[in-house]
KOLTOR-564616 format. One line per field, with one value per atom (N, C-alpha, C, O): atom name; chain; z, x, y. Coordinates in Angstrom, 3 decimals, always signed. Atoms other than C-alpha are relative to their C-alpha. Example, Ala and Ser with C-alpha at 12.3 -4.5 7.8 and 13.67 -1.06 7.14 Angstrom:
2
vexmar c(N  CA  C  O  N  CA  C  O)
voza c(A  A  A  A  A  A  A  A)
z c(+0.000  +7.800  +0.000  +0.665  -0.060  +7.140  +0.730  +0.899)
x c(+0.890  +12.300  +0.900  +1.936  -0.820  +13.670  -0.770  -0.261)
y c(-1.190  -4.500  +1.200  +1.181  -1.190  -1.060  +1.090  +2.198)
//
This chain:
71
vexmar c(N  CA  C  O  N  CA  C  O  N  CA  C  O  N  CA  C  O  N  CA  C  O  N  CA  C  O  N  CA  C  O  N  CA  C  O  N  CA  C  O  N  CA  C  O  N  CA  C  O  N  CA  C  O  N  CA  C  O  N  CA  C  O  N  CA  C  O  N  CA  C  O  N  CA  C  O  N  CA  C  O  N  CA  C  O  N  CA  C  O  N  CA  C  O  N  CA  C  O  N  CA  C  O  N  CA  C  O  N  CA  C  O  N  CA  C  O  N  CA  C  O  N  CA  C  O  N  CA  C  O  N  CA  C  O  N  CA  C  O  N  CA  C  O  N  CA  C  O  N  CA  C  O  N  CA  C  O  N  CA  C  O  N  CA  C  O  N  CA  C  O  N  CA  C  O  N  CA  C  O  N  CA  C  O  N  CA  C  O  N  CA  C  O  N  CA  C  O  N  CA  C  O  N  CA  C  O  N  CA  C  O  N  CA  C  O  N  CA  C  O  N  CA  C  O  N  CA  C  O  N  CA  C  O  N  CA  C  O  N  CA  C  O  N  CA  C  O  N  CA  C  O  N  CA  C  O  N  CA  C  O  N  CA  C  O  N  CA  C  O  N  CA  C  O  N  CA  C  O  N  CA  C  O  N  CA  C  O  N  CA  C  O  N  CA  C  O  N  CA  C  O  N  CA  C  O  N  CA  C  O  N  CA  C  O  N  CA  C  O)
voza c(A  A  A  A  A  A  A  A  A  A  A  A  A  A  A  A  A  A  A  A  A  A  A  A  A  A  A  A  A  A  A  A  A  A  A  A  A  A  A  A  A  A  A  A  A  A  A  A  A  A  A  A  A  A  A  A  A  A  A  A  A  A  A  A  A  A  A  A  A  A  A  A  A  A  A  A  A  A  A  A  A  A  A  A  A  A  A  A  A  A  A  A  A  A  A  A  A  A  A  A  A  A  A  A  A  A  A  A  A  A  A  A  A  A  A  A  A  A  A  A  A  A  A  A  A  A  A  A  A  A  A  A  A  A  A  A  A  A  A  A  A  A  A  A  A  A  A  A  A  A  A  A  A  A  A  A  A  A  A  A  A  A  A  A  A  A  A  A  A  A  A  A  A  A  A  A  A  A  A  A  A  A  A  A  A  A  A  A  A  A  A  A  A  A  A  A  A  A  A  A  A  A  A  A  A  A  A  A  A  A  A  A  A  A  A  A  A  A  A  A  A  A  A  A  A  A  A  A  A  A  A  A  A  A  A  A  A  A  A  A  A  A  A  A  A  A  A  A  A  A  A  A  A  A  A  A  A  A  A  A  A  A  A  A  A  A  A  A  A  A  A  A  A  A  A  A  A  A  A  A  A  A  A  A)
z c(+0.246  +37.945  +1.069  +1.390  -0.572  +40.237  -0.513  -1.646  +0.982  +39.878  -0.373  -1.002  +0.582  +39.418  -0.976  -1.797  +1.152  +36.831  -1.545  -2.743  +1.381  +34.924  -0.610  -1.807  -0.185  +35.511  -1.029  -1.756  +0.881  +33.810  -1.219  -2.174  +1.163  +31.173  -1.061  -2.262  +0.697  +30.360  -0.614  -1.626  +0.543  +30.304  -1.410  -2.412  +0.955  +28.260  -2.082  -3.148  +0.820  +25.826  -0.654  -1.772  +0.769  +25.277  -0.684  -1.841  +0.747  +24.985  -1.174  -1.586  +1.006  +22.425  -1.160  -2.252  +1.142  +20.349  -0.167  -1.120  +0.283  +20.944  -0.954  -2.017  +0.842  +19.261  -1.590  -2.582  +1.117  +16.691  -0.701  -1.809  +0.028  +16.343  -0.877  -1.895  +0.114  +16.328  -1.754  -2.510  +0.894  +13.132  -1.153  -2.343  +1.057  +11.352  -0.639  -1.842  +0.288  +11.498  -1.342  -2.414  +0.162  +10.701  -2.357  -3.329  +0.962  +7.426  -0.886  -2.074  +0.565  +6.143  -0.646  -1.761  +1.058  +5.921  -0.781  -1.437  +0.817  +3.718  -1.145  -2.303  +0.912  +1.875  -0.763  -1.972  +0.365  +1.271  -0.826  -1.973  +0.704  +0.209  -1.544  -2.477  +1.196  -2.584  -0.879  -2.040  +0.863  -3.815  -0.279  -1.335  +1.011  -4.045  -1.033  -1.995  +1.352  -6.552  -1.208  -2.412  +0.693  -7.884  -1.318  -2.519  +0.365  -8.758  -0.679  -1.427  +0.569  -9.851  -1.380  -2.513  +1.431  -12.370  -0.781  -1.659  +0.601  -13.350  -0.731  -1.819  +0.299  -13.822  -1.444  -2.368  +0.799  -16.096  -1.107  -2.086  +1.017  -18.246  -0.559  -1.691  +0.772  -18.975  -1.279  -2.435  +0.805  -20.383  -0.962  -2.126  +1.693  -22.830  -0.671  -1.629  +0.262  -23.746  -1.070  -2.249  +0.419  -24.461  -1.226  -2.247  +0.713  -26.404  -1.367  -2.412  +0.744  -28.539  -0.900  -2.090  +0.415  -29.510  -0.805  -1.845  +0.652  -30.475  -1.288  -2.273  +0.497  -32.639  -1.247  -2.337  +0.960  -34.301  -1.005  -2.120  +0.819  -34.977  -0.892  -2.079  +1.474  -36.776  -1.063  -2.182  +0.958  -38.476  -1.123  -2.292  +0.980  -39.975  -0.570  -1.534  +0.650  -40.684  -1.047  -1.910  +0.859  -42.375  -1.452  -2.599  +1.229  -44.824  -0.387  -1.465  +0.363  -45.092  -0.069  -0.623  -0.084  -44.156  +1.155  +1.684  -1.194  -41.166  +0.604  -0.078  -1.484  -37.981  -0.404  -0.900  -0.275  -37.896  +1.238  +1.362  -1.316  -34.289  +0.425  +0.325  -0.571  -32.803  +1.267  +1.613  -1.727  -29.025  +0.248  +1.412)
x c(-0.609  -4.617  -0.442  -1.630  +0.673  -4.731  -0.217  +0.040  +0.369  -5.863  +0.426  -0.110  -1.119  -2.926  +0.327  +0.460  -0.297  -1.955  -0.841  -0.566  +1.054  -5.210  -0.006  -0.155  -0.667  -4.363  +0.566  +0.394  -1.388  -1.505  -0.179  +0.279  +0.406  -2.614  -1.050  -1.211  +0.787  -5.137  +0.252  -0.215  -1.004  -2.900  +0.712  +0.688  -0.929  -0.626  -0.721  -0.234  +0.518  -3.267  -0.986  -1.475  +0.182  -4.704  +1.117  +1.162  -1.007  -1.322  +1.021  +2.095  -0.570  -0.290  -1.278  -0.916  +1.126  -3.844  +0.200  -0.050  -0.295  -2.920  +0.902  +0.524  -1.079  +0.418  -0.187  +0.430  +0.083  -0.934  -1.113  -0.764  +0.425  -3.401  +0.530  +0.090  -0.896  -0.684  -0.011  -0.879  -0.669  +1.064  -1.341  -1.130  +1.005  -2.500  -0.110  -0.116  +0.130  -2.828  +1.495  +1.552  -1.649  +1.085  -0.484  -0.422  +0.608  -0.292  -1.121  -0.805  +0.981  -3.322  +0.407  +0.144  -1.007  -0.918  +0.402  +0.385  -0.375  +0.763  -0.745  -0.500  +1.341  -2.132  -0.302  -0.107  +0.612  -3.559  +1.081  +0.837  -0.854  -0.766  +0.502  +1.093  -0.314  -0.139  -1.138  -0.893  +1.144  -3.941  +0.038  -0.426  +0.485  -3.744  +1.215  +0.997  -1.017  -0.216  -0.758  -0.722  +1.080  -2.650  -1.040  -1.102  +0.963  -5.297  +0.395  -0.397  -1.022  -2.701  +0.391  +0.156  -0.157  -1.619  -0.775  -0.298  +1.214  -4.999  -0.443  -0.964  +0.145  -5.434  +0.653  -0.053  -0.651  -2.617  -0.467  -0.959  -0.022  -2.977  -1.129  -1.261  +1.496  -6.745  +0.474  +0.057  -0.364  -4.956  +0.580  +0.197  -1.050  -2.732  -0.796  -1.078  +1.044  -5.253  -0.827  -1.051  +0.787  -7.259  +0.456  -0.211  -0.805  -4.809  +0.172  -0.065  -0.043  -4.179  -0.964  -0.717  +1.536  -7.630  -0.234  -0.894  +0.366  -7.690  +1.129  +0.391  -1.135  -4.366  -0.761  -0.921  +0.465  -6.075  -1.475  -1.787  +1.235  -9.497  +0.448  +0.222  -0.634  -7.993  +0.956  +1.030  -0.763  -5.670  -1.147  -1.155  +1.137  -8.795  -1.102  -1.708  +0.442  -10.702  +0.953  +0.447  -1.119  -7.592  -0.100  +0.094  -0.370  -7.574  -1.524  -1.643  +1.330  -11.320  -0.638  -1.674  +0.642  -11.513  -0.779  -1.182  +0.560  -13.239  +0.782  +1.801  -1.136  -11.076  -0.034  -1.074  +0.469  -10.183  -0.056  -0.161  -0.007  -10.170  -1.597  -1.969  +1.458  -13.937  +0.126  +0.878  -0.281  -14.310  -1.043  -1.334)
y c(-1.294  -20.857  +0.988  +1.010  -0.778  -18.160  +1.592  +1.996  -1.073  -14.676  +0.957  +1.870  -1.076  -12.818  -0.266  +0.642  +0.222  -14.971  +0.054  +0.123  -0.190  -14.820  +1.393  +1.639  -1.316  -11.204  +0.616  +1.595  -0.474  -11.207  -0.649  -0.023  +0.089  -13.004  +0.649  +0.427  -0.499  -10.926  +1.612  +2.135  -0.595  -8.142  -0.107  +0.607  +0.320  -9.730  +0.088  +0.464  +0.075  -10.342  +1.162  +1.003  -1.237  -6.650  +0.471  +0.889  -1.091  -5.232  -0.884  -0.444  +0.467  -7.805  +0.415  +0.851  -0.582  -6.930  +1.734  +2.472  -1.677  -3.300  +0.077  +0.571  +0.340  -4.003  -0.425  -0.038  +0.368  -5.738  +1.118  +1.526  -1.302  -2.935  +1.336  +1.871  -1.122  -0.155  -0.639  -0.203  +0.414  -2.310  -0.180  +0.052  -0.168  -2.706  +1.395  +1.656  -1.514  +1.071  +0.434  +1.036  -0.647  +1.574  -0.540  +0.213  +0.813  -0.861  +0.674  +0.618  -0.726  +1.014  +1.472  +1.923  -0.787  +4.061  +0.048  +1.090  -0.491  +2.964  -0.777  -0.437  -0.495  +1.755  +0.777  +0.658  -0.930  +4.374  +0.878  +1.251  -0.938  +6.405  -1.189  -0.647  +1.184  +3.085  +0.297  +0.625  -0.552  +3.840  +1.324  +1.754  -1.554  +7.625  -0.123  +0.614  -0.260  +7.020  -0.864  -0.611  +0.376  +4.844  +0.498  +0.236  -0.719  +6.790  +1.086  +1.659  -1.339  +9.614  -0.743  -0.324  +0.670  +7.217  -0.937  -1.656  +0.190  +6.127  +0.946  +0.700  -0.993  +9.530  +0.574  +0.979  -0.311  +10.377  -0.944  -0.383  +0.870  +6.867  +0.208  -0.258  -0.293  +8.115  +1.286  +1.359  -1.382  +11.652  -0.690  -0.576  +0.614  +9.867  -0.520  +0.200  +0.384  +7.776  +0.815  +0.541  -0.665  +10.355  +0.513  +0.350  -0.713  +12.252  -0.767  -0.160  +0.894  +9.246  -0.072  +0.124  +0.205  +8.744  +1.199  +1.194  -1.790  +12.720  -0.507  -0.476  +0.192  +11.682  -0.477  +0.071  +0.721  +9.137  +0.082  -0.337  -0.429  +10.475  +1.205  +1.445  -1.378  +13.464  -0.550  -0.044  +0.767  +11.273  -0.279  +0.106  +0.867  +9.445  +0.816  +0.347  -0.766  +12.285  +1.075  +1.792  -0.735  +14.038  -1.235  -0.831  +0.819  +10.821  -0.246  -0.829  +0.435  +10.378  -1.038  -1.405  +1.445  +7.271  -0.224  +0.812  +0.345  +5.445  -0.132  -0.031  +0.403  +4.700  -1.413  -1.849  +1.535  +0.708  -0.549  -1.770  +0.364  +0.616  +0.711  +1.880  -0.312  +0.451  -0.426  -1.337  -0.111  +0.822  +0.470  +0.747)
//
């Protein structure tokens, strides 16, 4: 091989890792934006949740009984 061609192969072979690079990045974008709707609706499903739980403990103290759900 000579040394233009090693050259050029070595070329060839940053600006294809750059490329692939670019498309990792391009990738993590939208990542991230997948975990914060995520976390938004981690968020919310804890509130209902919660709400529920309030529903049901006043339910069970309105009748004077115990709750049958233990958690």
């Amino acid at each position: 091989m000579s040394v233009g061609e090693k050259m050029f192969g070595a070329l060839k072979t940053v600006l294809t890792l750059k490329e692939q690079l670019d498309g990792l990045g391009k990738d993590l974008g939208i990542l991230n934006g997948r975990l914060s709707g995520l976390a938004e609706a981690h968020g919310a499903l804890r509130d209902r949740v919660s709400r529920l739980e309030g529903i049901i403990e006043g339910a069970a103290m309105a009748g004077g009984r115990q709750p049958r759900i233990e958690g």
